[in-house]
C-alpha positions, 0 to 999 in steps of 0.5 A: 195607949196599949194599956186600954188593950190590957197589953202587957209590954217588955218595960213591965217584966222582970228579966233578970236573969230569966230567959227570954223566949222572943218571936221576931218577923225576920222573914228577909231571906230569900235563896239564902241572902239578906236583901234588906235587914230593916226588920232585923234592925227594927227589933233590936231594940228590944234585943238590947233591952233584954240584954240590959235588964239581965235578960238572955235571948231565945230568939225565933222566926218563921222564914218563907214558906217551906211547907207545901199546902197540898201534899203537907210536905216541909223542905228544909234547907239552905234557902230558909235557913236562919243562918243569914239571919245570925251571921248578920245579928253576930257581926252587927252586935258582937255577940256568941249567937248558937243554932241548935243542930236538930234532925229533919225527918226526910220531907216532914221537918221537924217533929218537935224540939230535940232534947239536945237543946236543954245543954245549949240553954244551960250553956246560955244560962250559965253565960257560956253563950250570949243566945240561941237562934232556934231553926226557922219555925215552919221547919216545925211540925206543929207551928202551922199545924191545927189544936193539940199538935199546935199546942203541943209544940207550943208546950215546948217551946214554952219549956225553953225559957220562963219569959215570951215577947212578941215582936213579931208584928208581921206574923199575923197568923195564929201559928204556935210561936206567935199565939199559942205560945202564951197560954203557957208562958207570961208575955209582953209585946216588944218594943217594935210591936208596941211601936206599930200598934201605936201607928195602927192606932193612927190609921184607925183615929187619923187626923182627916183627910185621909188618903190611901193608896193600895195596890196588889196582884189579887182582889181576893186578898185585898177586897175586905181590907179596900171595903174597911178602907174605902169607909175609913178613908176620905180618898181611896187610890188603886193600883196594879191589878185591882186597878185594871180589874176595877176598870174591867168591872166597871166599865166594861172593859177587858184587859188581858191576864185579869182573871175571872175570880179577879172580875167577880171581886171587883164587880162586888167592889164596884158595887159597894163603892157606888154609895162611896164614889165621891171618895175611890179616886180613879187614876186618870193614865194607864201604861198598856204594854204588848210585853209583860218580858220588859219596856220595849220601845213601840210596845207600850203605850199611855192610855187615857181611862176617858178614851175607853169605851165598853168592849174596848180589848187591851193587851196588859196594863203595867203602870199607873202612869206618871202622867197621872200623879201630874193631873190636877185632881189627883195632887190637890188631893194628896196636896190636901191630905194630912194623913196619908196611908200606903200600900203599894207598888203601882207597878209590874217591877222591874220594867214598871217603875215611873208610877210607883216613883211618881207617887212616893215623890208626890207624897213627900211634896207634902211635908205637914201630913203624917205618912204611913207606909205598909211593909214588905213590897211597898217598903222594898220597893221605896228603897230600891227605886228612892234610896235618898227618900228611905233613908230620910223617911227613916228618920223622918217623924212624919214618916213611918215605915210598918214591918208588915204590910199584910198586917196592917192590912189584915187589922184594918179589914178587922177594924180592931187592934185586936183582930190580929190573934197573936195580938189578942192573944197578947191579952189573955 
């Protein structure tokens, strides 16, 4: 499949003895804990093959976002550190992992990488060492940096090794380690990359009818992704606060934190979706709740979307109802699909969970068509509330689990595999 793309994958290079310098999306710490390792688990398939074929591992993730947009300051410290990240990876496959100890200018990070490393690498070529784990990227300088400083860090990080793979799916950003990096090195795509690439694909030509579901906290991060969607798709399902701002916008309604910007995206959605409208299926029970601190008793409520008259005030809408995903319609439609795409938490966690419960148990009710789940919160999320769920999906071939939800996301509002720059860049 990926040949069409002119995508060079692992199977194809020659690794004995050579270096191997591979980006993963190990961005699973947070305040310096694991919470889950399935993206660490996921690459390591390709970790065992390098070993296999004579390879030897540099291996690298961005991790948070340490770097403060506004005043350009980097933070480095304990809290997004990959030092998690190799403890885990040295218990799990018993190998001599290293971090390079580099020095951090007070408030910048890293300008670049230390000399000092070249005696770490000769160590990992001389099999002193079984691999190196470099410091979270974004510790860097220039991995989010623009032009030649991008491109001069991506010269050395080049330097280290003779062999780039991307396994990184989920770091769709054009950084230096994802994208830049293979103007200087041969690169290939992993073994998770080939394998979320071949599930896009699914998205892309899916066997009809197509049901998505998509939920977030911002219209203006979704709104391009909902109109590709909302065309690609046979049915198209909202949830949390694109749900609530839609039914302001289109009703006429205000429900209390909807934000103007929120607002104005949802009129220019209610606006499109007006030539679709046999397709956006409108979930028929809200929870409305006088408390975004918790479910307390006697301050919530379930509110019928056909009981809301223009003008009508509510305080916040946390849930899609459970009651919603018993109405007729709405499992005749999920009952029909036999391609079903997800990304989404329904509600606001951890107090509003029977919506998001409800759907994933509505879903699996479908034991013929192919499930698609979008990474990060949707994934987390299935785990924690439907443990016995996750750990069949898993296995499940009717199931599969994205690593990246944003990703996927971004390379349906593209429309192309290829719209996603570190992928692109996998073809130059």
């Amino acid at each position: 499949m990926l040949e069409k793309y002119n995508i060079k994958c692992l199977q194809k290079a020659d690794l004995k003895g050579k270096v191997v310098l591979v980006r993963v999306d190990h961005n699973v710490v947070k305040k310096g804990v694991i919470n889950d390792s399935f993206r660490i688990d996921s690459t390591i398939g390709t970790l065992f093959y390098i070993y296999a074929h004579g390879g030897k591992a540099i291996l690298m993730t961005h991790i948070g976002r340490p770097k403060d947009k506004k005043t350009g300051e980097i933070k480095t410290g304990k809290e997004s550190a990959v030092e998690p990240i190799v403890e885990y990876l040295k218990n799990k496959l018993q190998i001599d992992l290293k971090v390079p100890v580099l020095k951090a200018e007070e408030n910048k990070g890293y300008a670049g990488i230390d000399p000092s490393i070249k005696n770490m690498i000769k160590d990992l070529r001389d099999d002193k060492i079984d691999g190196i784990y470099l410091p979270n990227t974004r510790w860097f300088q220039g991995e989010e940096a623009k032009g030649d400083a991008q491109d001069q860090f991506a010269k050395q990080l080049a330097e280290l090794a003779d062999i780039y793979v991307n396994d990184a799916f989920g770091s769709w950003q054009a950084h230096a380690s994802t994208a830049a990096i293979t103007k200087y090195l041969p690169s290939y795509a992993g073994f998770l990359m080939q394998k979320e690439l071949e599930n896009l694909e699914r998205i892309y030509n899916p066997k009809a009818p197509l049901v998505s579901v998509v939920a977030g906290s911002k219209f203006d991060t979704k709104i391009d992704s909902l109109f590709a969607l909302l065309k690609k798709s046979d049915y198209l399902v909202l949830g949390g606060v694109i749900y609530n701002a839609y039914l302001c916008a289109k009703y006429g309604i205000e429900i209390k934190g909807i934000e103007a910007d929120d607002l104005e995206h949802a009129k220019k959605f209610v606006e499109f979706a007006a030539d679709y409208k046999n397709k956006l299926v409108e979930l028929p029970y809200i929870v409305e709740s006088d408390s975004i601190e918790g479910r307390f008793d006697g301050q919530y409520r379930i509110r019928n979307i056909k009981d809301l008259k223009k003008g009508t005030k509510l305080n916040y809408v946390l849930d899609a109802a459970k009651e919603s995903f018993a109405d007729e319609g709405v499992q005749k439609i999920f009952a029909s699909a036999n391609t079903i795409f997800v990304n989404a938490v329904m509600g606001f966690t951890p107090h509003f969970t029977e919506g998001t419960i409800a759907l994933d148990l509505l879903i699996d009710k479908n034991k013929e068509a192919l499930k698609l789940y979008g990474g990060g919160d949707t994934m987390e999320e299935l785990k924690k509330l439907l443990p016995g769920l996750y750990m069949t999906a898993i296995d499940n071939p009717k199931y599969y689990i994205f690593t990246g939800g944003g990703a996927v996301l971004k390379a349906i509002q593209e429309g192309t595999t290829l719209g996603i720059e570190p992928v692109k860049a996998l073809t130059k």
